[in-house]
N, C-alpha and C positions, 0 to 999 in steps of 0.2 A: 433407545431413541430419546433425544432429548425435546422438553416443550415443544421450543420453536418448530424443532424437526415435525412435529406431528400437527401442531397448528397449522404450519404451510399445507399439509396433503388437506387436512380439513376444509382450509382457502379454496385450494383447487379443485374438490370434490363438489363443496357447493357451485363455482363458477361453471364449473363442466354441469349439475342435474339445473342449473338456471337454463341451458340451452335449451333444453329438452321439456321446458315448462310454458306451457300455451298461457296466453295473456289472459288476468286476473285468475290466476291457478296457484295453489302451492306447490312448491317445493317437494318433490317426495326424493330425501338423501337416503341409500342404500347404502349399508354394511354388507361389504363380500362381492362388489358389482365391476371388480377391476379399478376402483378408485384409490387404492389404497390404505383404506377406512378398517379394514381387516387388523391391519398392523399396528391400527391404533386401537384398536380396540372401543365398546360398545362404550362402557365407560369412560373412559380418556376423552371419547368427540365431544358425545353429552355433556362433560364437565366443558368441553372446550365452546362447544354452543350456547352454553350458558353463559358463558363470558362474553362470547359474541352480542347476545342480548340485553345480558343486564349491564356489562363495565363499557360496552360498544356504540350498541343499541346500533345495531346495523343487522339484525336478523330478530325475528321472532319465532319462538320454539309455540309450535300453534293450536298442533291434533295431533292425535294418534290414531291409526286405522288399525281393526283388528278380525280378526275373523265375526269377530260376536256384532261388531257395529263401531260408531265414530263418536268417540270422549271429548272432553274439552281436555286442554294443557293439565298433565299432571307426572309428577316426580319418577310413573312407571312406565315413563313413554320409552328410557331406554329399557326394557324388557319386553316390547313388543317381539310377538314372534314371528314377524315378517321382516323383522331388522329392516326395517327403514324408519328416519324422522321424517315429521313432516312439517315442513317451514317455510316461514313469510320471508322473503327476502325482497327486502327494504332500499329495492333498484338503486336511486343514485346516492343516497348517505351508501350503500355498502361499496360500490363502485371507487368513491371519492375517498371514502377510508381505505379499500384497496389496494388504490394509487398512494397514497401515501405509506402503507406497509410497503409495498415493492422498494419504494426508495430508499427508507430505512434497512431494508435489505441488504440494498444491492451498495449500502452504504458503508456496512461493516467492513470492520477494518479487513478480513482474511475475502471481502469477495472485491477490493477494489483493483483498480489495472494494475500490471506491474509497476510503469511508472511511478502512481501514484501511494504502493503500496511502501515501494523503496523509501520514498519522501519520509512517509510517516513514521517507519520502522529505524530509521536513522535518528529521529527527534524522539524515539520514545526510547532506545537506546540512550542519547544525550540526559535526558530526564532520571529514565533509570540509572545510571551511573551518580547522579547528580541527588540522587537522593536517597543513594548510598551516602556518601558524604556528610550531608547535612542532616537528615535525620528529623525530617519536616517536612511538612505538605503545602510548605512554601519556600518557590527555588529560584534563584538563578541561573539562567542558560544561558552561556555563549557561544554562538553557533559558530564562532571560528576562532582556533587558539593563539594563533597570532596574526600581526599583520603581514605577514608573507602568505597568508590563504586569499590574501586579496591580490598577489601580484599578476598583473594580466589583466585585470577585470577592467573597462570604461565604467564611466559611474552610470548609466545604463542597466552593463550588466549589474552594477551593485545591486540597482533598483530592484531587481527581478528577480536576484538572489534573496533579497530584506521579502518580495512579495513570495516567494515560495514557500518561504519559513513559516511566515504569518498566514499563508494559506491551510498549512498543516496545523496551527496553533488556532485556528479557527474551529478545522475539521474537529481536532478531539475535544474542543469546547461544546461544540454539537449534540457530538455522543457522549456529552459529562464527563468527561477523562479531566478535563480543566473545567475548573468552579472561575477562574477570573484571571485575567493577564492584563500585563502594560509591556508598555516598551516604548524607548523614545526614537523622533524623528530619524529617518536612515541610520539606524540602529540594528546592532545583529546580536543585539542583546534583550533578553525577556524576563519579567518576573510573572510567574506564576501560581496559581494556587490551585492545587492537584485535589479532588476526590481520591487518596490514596486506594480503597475497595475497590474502586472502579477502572484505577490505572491499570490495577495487577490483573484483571482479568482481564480488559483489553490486551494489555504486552503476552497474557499468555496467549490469547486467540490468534496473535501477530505470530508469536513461537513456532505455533504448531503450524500454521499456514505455510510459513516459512522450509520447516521442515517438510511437510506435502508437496511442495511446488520443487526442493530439490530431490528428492527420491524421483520426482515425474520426468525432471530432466536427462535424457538419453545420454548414454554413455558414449563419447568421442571416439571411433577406431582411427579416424583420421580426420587428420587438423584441416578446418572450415576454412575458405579462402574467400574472398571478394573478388570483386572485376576495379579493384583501383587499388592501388598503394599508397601508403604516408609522407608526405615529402615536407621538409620546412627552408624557407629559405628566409638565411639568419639575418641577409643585407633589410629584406623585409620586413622581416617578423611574421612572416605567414606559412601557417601551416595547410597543406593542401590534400585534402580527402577527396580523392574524384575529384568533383565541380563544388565539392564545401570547401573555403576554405574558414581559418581565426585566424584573427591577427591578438599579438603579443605584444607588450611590452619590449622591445629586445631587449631591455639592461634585467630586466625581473628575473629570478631565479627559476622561475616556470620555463623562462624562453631560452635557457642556458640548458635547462635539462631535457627539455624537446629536442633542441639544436645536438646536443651533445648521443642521445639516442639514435635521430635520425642522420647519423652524420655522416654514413656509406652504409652498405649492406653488411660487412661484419661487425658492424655499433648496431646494426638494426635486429639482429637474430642472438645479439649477448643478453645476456642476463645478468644487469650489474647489480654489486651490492653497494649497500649506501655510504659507505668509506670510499667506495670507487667514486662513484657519482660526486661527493663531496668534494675528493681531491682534484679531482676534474674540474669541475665549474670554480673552486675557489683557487686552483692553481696553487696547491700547495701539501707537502709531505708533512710536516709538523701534526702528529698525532695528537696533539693538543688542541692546535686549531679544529683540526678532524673532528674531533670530541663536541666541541664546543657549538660544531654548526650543525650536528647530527639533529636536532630539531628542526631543522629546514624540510628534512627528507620527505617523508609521509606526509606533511600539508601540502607540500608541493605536489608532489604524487597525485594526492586527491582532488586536489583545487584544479589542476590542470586537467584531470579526467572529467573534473563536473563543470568546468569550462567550455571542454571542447563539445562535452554534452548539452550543453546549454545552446549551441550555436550551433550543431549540427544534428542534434536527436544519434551520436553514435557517443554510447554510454562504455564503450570495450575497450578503448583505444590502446589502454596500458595494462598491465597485468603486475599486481605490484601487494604488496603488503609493508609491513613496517621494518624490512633489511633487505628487501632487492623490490627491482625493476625491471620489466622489459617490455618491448612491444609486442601487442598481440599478433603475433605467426600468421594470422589471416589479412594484416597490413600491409604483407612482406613483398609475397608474390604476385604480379601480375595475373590473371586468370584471361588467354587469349579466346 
């Protein structure tokens, strides 16, 4: 069990024997009473109350009660043999510090929403990568490889795209992962200066969360469907989810590879690879050309997944990696 792990049951131990505490009384905390306190042990809490009072000062460790009679505060209170402390707890300082533990909590990187977990785990990905390369605790990140990640966007959505990023470059400033960053006006570029000790153990708490959250995910016997299907229509540039729909750019290579997927039902259920999709939209067999535009593929992919996710909160739409594409099978079918 790690610190933190037995600090919280501690928190909660004291908050749960507060209830039970008649006004101007102490605190009597029990070892072994269903609170957990057992699995921390007699040792471990005492050290942890300790800390509570002298680095906190949100609780005082006060008396000991013992069959013989009542002591003042001393170092053999945890060997009492009625296993309990007995403590002053210091109402609204301990409350106020409470609240502020909780949030820090419930702030760590592995306990935040999905949403917001992806965000982070993507830029610390970007990071990680990026300092491989450089080999310094000060980097530059550009959150997007080229300008065709921008194709589709209103400068709007740029706006909100540049506010995302900087929301996450905020977050791990927070939790000390970044010592300092800049970046200039409508910019999707950052400089940074990383706490390297502190990045590495974040990205691994991110790792392992990561990995928890897919072992929990139930295994598919049969393909998930919606009550609407995907439809685009090219004259407009609109793509229509249900009652969501975006609008495209039509010349953008985003709105060529929507149009091109959604183009009838056997373009909607293939699975192209990115020489297809390339020959497709650029109108052309020359495996040279082919070659040369293969860089398009995967930004577009992704730009137009985090597009349509940005404007309708549906983050599935494509199913794709760095040599194919297709629409997610739950887009396909009507559900009557």
């Amino acid at each position: 069990m790690t610190y933190e792990q037995k600090l919280d049951i501690v928190i909660e131990a004291i908050k749960e024997a507060k209830k039970f505490t008649r006004k101007d009384y102490l605190t009597k905390l029990y070892i072994g009473n269903g609170n957990g306190l057992t699995r921390v042990g007699i040792d471990a809490t005492y050290d942890i109350l300790l800390q509570l009072q002298d680095d906190e000062k949100v609780i005082k460790v006060n008396k000991k009660i013992t069959s013989q009679g009542e002591f003042d505060q001393t170092i053999d209170i945890k060997n009492d043999v009625k296993n309990y402390f007995l403590i002053e707890v210091l109402g609204e300082l301990f409350e106020k510090w409470c609240a502020i533990y909780q949030i820090k909590q419930k702030g760590k990187v592995e306990n935040l929403s999905e949403k917001n977990f992806r965000e982070v785990y993507f830029v610390l990905g970007q990071i990680d990568e990026q300092l491989q390369l450089e080999q310094s605790n000060k980097l530059s990140i550009c959150f997007v490889e080229s300008a065709h990640d921008l194709d589709g966007y209103e400068s709007n959505d740029v706006d909100e795209l540049i506010g995302s990023y900087i929301k996450v470059i905020e977050y791990l400033k927070k939790i000390d992962v970044i010592k300092k960053y800049t970046h200039g006006t409508m910019s999707l570029d950052v400089d940074l200066t990383i706490d390297v000790s502190r990045f590495f153990e974040v990205l691994e708490s991110a790792r392992i969360a990561k990995l928890n959250s897919e072992k929990k995910e139930p295994k598919q016997t049969n393909p998930i469907t919606t009550n609407f299907q995907a439809n685009y229509d090219s004259k407009k540039g609109i793509l229509s989810l249900g009652s969501k729909i975006v609008r495209f750019n039509k010349n953008s290579f985003r709105a060529k590879l929507i149009e091109l997927i959604l183009k009838d039902e056997k373009n909607k259920k293939y699975e192209w690879s990115w020489d297809e999709v390339i020959e497709a939209i650029e109108d052309t067999k020359d495996t040279g050309i082919t070659k040369d535009n293969k860089k398009k593929f995967y930004p577009a992919c992704d730009g137009l997944t985090k597009h349509v996710a940005l404007k309708t909160g549906i983050n599935d739409l494509l199913i794709f990696n760095k040599s194919t594409v297709q629409l997610n099978p739950k887009y396909i079918i009507r559900v009557c």
